[in-house]
C-alpha positions as CSV (number, residue, x, y, z in Angstrom):
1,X,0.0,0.0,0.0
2,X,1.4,2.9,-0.8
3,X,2.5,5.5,2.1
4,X,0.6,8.4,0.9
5,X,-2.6,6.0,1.1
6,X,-1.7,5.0,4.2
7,X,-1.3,8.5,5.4
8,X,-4.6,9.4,4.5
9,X,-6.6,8.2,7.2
10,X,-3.9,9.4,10.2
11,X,-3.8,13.4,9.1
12,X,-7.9,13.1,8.4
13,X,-8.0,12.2,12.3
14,X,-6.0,15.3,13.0
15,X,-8.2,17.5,10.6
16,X,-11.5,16.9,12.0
17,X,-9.8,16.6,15.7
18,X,-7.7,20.3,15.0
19,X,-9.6,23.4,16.1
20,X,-9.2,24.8,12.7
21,X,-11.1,24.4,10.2
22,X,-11.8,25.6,6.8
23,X,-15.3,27.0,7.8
24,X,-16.1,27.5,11.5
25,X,-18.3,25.0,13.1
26,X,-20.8,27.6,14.8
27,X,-21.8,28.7,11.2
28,X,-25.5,26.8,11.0
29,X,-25.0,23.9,7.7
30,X,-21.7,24.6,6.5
31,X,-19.2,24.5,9.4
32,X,-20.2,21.0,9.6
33,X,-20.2,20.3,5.7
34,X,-16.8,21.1,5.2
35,X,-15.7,18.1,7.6
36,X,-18.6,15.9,5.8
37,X,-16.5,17.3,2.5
38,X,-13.4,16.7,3.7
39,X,-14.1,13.1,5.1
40,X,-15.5,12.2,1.5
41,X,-12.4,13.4,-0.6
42,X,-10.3,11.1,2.2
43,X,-12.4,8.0,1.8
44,X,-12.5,8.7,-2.1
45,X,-8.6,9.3,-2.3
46,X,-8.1,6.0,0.0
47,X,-9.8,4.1,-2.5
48,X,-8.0,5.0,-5.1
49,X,-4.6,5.1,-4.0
50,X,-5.2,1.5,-2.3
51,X,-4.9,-1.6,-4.2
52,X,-8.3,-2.2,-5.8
53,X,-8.4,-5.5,-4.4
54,X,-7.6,-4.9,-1.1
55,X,-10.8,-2.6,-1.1
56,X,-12.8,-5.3,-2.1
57,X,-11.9,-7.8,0.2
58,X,-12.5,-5.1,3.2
59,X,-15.7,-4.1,1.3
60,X,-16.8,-7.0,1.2
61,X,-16.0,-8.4,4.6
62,X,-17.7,-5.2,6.0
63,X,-20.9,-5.6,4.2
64,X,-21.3,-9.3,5.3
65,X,-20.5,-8.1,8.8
66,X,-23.4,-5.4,8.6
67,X,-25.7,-8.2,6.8
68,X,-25.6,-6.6,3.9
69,X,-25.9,-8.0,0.5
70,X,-22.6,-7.0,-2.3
71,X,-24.2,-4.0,-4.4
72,X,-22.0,-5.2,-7.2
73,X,-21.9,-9.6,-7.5
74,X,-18.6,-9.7,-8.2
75,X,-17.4,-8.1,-4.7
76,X,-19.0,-11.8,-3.3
């Protein structure tokens, strides 16, 4: 995995834990949908720096976990 994938997840922890953020959170809507942005790009970003197999294997050990069906059959 590479280390910028790996990295990912670790300085998203310190973004939504850091008093600063790119809007305020006391601003009503917004100062929470920039963390809601930001935690979106990271997941998006892991999955595509990861290996594409690894996701699926986590995917769909996660989903069977929840009792969740695979969206798509080939994550079985």
């Amino acid at each position: 995995m590479p280390l910028l994938a790996r990295a990912i997840i670790p300085l998203l922890v310190l973004y939504l834990l850091s008093p600063i953020d790119l809007i305020p959170d006391f601003i009503p809507v917004l100062g929470y949908a920039d963390d809601l942005l930001v935690l979106a790009l990271a997941v998006w970003a892991f999955a595509k720096l990861a290996d594409p197999a690894i996701v699926r294997e986590h995917a769909s050990r996660l989903m069977r976990e929840a009792g969740v069906g695979p969206i798509d059959p080939s994550l079985g």
